[in-house]
C-alpha positions as CSV (number, residue, x, y, z in Angstrom):
1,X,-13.3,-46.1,79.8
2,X,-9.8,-44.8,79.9
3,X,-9.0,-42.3,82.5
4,X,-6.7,-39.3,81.3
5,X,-3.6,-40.7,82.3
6,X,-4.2,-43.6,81.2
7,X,-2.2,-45.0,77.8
8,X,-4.3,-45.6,74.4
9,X,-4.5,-48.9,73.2
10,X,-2.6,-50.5,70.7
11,X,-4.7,-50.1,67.3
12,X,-7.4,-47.0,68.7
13,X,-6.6,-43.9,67.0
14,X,-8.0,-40.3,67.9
15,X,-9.2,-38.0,65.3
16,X,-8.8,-34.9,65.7
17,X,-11.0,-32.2,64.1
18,X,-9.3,-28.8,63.8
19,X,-10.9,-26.0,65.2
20,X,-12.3,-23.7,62.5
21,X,-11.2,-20.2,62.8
22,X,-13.6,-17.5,63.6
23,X,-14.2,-14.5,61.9
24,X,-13.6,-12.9,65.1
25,X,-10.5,-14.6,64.8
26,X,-9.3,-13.6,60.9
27,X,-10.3,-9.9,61.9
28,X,-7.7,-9.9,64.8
29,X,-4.9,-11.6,62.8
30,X,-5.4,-9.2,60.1
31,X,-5.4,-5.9,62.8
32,X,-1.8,-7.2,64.7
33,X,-0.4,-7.8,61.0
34,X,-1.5,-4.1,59.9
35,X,-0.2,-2.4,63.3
36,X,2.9,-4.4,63.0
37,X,3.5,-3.1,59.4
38,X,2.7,0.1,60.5
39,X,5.2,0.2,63.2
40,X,8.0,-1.4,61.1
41,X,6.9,1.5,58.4
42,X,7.5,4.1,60.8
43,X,10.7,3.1,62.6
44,X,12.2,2.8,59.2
45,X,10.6,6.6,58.1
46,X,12.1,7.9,61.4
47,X,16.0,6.1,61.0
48,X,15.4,7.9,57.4
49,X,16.4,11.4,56.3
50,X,13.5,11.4,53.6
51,X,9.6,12.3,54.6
52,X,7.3,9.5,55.9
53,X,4.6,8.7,53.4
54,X,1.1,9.9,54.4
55,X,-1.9,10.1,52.5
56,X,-2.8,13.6,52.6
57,X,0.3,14.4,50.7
58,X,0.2,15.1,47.4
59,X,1.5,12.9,44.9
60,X,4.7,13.5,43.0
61,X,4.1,15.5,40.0
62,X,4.6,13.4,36.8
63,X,6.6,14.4,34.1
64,X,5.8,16.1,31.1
65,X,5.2,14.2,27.8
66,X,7.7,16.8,26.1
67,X,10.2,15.4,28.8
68,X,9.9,12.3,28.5
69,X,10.0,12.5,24.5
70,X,13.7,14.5,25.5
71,X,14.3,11.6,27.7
72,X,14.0,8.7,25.3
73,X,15.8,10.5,22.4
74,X,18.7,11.2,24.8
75,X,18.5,7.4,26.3
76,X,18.5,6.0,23.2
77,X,21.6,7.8,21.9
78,X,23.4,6.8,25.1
79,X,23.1,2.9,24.0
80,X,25.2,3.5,21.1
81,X,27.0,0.5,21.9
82,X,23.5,-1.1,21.3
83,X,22.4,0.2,18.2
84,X,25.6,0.1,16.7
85,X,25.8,-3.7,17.4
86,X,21.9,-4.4,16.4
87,X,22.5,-2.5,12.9
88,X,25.7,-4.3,12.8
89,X,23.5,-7.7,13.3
90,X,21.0,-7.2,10.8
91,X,23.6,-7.1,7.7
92,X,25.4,-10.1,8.4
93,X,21.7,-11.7,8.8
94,X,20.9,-10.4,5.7
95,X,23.8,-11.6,3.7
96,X,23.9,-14.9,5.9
97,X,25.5,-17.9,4.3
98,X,26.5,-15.3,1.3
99,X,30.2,-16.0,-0.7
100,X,30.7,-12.1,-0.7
101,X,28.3,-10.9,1.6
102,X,27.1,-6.9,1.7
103,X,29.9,-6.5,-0.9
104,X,26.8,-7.4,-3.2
105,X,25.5,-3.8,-2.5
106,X,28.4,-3.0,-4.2
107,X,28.4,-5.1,-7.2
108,X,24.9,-4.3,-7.7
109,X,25.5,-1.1,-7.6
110,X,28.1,-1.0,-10.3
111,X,26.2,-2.4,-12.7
112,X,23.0,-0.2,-12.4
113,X,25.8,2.7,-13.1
114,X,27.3,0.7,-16.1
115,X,23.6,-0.3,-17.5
116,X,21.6,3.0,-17.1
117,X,25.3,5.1,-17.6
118,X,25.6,4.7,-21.3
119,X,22.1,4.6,-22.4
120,X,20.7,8.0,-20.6
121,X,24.0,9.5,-21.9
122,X,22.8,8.5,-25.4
123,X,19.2,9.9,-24.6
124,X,20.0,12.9,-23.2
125,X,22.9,13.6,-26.0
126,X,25.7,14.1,-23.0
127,X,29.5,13.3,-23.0
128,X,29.5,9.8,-21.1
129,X,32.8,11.2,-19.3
130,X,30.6,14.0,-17.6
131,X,27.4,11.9,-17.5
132,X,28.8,8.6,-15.8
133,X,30.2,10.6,-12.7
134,X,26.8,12.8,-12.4
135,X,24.9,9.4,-12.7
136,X,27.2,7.4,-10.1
137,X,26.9,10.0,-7.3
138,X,23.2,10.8,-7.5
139,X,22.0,6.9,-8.2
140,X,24.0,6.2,-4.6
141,X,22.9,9.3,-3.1
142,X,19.2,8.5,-4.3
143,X,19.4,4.9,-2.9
144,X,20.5,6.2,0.4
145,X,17.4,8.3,0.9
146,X,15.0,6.1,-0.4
147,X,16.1,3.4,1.8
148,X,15.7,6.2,4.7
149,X,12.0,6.3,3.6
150,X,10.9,3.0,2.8
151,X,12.3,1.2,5.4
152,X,11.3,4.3,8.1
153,X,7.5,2.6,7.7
154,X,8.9,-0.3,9.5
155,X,10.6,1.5,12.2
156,X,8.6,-0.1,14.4
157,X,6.8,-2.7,13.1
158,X,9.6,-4.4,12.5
159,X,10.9,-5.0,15.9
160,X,7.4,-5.2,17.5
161,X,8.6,-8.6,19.6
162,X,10.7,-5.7,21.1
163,X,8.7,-2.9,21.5
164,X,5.7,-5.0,23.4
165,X,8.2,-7.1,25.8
166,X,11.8,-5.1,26.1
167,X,11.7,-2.0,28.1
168,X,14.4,0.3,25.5
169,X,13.8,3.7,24.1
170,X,11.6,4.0,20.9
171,X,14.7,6.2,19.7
172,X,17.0,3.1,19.6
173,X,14.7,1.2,16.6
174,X,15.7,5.2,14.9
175,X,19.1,5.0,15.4
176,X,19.7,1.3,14.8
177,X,17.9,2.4,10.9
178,X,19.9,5.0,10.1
179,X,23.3,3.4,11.2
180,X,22.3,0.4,9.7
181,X,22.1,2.4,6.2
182,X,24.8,4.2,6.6
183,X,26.6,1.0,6.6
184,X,24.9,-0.2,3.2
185,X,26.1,3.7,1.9
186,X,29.5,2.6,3.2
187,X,29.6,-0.7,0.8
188,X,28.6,1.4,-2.1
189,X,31.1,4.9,-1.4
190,X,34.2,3.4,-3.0
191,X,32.5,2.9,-6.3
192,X,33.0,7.0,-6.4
193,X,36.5,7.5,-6.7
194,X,36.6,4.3,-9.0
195,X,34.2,6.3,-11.2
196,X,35.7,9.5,-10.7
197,X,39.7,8.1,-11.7
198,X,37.7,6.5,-14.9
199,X,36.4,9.7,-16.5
200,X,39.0,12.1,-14.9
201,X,37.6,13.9,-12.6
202,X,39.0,15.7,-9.8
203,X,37.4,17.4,-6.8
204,X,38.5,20.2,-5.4
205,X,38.6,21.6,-1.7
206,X,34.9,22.0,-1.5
207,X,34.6,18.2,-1.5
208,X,34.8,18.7,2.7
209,X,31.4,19.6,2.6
210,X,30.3,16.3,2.1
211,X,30.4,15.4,5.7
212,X,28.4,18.3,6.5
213,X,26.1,17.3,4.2
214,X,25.5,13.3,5.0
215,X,25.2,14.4,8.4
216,X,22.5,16.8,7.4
217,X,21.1,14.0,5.9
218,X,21.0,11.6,8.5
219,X,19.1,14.3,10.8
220,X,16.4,14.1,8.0
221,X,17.1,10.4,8.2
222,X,15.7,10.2,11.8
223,X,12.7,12.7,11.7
224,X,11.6,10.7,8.5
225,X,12.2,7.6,10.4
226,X,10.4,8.7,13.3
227,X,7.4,10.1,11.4
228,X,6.5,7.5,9.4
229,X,7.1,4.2,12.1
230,X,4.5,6.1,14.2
231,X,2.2,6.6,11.1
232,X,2.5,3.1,9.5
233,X,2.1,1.8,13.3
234,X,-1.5,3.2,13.1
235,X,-2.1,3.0,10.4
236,X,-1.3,-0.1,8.0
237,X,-2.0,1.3,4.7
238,X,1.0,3.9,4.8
239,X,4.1,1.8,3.5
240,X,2.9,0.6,0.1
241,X,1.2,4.1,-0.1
242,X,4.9,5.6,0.5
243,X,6.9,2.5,-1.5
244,X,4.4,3.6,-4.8
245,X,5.3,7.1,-4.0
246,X,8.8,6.9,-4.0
247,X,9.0,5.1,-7.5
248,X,7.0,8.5,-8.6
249,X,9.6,10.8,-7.3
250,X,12.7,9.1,-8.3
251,X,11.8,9.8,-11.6
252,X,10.7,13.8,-11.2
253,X,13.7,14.5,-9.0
254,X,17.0,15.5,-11.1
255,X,18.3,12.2,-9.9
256,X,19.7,11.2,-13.5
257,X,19.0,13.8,-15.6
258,X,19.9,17.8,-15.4
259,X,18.3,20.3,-13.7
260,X,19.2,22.3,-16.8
261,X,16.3,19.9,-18.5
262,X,13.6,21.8,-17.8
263,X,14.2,24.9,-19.4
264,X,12.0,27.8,-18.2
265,X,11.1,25.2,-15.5
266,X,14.6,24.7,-13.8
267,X,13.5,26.0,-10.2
268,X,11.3,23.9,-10.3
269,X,13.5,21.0,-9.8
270,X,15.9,22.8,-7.9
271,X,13.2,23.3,-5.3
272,X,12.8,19.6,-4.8
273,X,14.4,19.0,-1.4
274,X,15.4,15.7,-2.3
275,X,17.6,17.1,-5.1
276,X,18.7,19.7,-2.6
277,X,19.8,16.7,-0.2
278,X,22.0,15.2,-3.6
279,X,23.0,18.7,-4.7
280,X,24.4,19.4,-1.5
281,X,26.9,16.3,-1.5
282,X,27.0,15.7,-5.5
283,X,28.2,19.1,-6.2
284,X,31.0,19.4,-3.8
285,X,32.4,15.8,-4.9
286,X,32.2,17.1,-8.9
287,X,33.3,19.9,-8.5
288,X,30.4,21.4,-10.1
289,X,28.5,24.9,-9.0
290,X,26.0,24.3,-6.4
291,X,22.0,25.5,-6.6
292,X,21.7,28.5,-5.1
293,X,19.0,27.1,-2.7
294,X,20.4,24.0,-1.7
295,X,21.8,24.3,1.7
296,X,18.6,26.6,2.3
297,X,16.0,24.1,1.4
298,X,17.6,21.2,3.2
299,X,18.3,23.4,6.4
300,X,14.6,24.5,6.3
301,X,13.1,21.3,5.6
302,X,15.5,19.7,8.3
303,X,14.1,22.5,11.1
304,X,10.3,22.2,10.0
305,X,10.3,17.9,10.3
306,X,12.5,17.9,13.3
307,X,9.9,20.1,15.5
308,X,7.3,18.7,14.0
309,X,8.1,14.8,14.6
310,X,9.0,15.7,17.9
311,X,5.8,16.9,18.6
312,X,4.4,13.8,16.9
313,X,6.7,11.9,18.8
314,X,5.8,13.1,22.3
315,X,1.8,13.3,21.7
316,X,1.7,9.6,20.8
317,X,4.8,7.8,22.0
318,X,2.8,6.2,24.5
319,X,0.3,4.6,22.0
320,X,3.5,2.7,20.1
321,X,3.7,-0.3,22.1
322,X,-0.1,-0.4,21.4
323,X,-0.3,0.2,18.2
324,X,2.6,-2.0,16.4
């Protein structure tokens, strides 16, 4: 027997069997570690001007979904730095490893005009000199908006890697479309002066409208794009549904042929608001009389989508990251 002062014995080894902790035990551990929490959260609410926390108050009222619609629209515009280099992105991806790049917009462009120019001139029994300039600025004009549309399905859908793991304002997918077709408008705008030096054809001061009128535009631009990314995102059968529509309209809307066309029927056309969107710009740059309800019909249709998409926009912006 060894006595307690005694040394061990080289080769004799102890094992030693850790006390298991009581439940006793846990329960104080766990009571010292809530008071000590408790004192640390009230020495730093006391060296603090704002209120300590305490149950019985109420919680903070949470904003409104109207202000928080507000608040991504205005966010979104803020990062214009973003959009602008995101739109900026996805045309040289498009044209990537391209000899001329977007300026294939261009030439494409040019010889639609050429192709359809002279042929619906000798249809329609017009002067080519007056047709050809008509024909140029609405078939750019028309491309423009159509792009607006179809690609406005994919708002969202398109960037859903985005949308589900990047915390960024659903109005900077919006912004990022529209600038990004703007910029595919801007490869195709110098084939209007070309054009309009051909046949002869000079605008007058009126033609400072156009700005006016593309910004106009553009408004429509981000209600449509709004609208229909939040549709398509619910529903999946929306973009072919829109693609097939567009085809229809291109062809009823005085795109390439004269209001004047339809005889009796004339208002008809004129009350299209996609002609009213090309009158608005076509007419100033031809010097040609504008439709008496042009500016109305756009302004109205612009007023009636943008309060309406907004209230699409703040009823269901939550369900987009769902949805997409």
């Amino acid at each position: 027997m060894l006595s307690p002062g005694d040394a061990a014995p080289a080769g004799l080894c102890y094992r030693v069997r850790a006390r298991r902790p009581r439940l006793c035990d846990v329960s104080k551990v766990c009571q010292r570690a809530v008071r000590r929490s408790n004192q640390t959260f009230e020495m730093d609410s006391a060296s603090t001007s704002e209120p300590r926390f305490n149950a019985d108050n109420d919680w903070p009222e949470a904003p409104s979904a109207v202000a928080e619609a507000r608040q991504d629209l205005v966010a979104g515009l803020s990062r214009a730095w973003l959009w602008t280099a995101l739109a900026g992105q996805d045309i040289r991806l498009r044209y990537r490893g391209s000899l001329l790049g977007p300026f294939w917009i261009t030439i494409s462009t040019c010889i639609m005009i050429g192709a359809m120019g002279f042929i619906y001139a000798k249809l329609f029994h017009t002067d080519v000199a007056s047709y050809m300039p008509f024909l140029t600025v609405g078939l750019i004009l028309w491309t423009f908006i159509a792009s607006l549309i179809t690609e406005g399905c994919g708002t969202f859908m398109s960037v859903q890697s985005i949308v589900q793991q990047v915390a960024m304002p659903f109005s900077l997918h919006v912004y990022r479309l529209i600038y990004r077709n703007l910029l595919v408008l801007a490869h195709s705008v110098p084939i209007i002066p070309l054009v309009l030096w051909l046949f002869h054809v000079a605008p007058d001061w009126r033609v400072v409208w156009v700005l006016p009128a593309v910004f106009v535009i553009s408004l429509n631009g981000i209600w449509i794009s709004t609208f229909f990314g939040i549709l398509s995102c619910r529903f999946r059968d929306v973009p072919p549904i829109v693609a097939s529509f567009v085809q229809v309209v291109f062809f009823v809307t005085p795109v390439f042929w004269q209001p004047e066309a339809l005889g009796p029927w004339r208002l008809l056309g004129e009350l299209n608001p996609i002609f009213a969107a090309i009158d608005v710009v076509r007419a100033p740059i031809l010097g040609i009389p504008l439709a008496p309800h042009s500016w109305t019909i756009l302004l109205l249709v612009t007023a009636v989508g943008c309060g309406g998409t907004f209230a699409v926009f703040a009823r269901f912006r939550d369900r987009i990251a769902f949805w997409v």
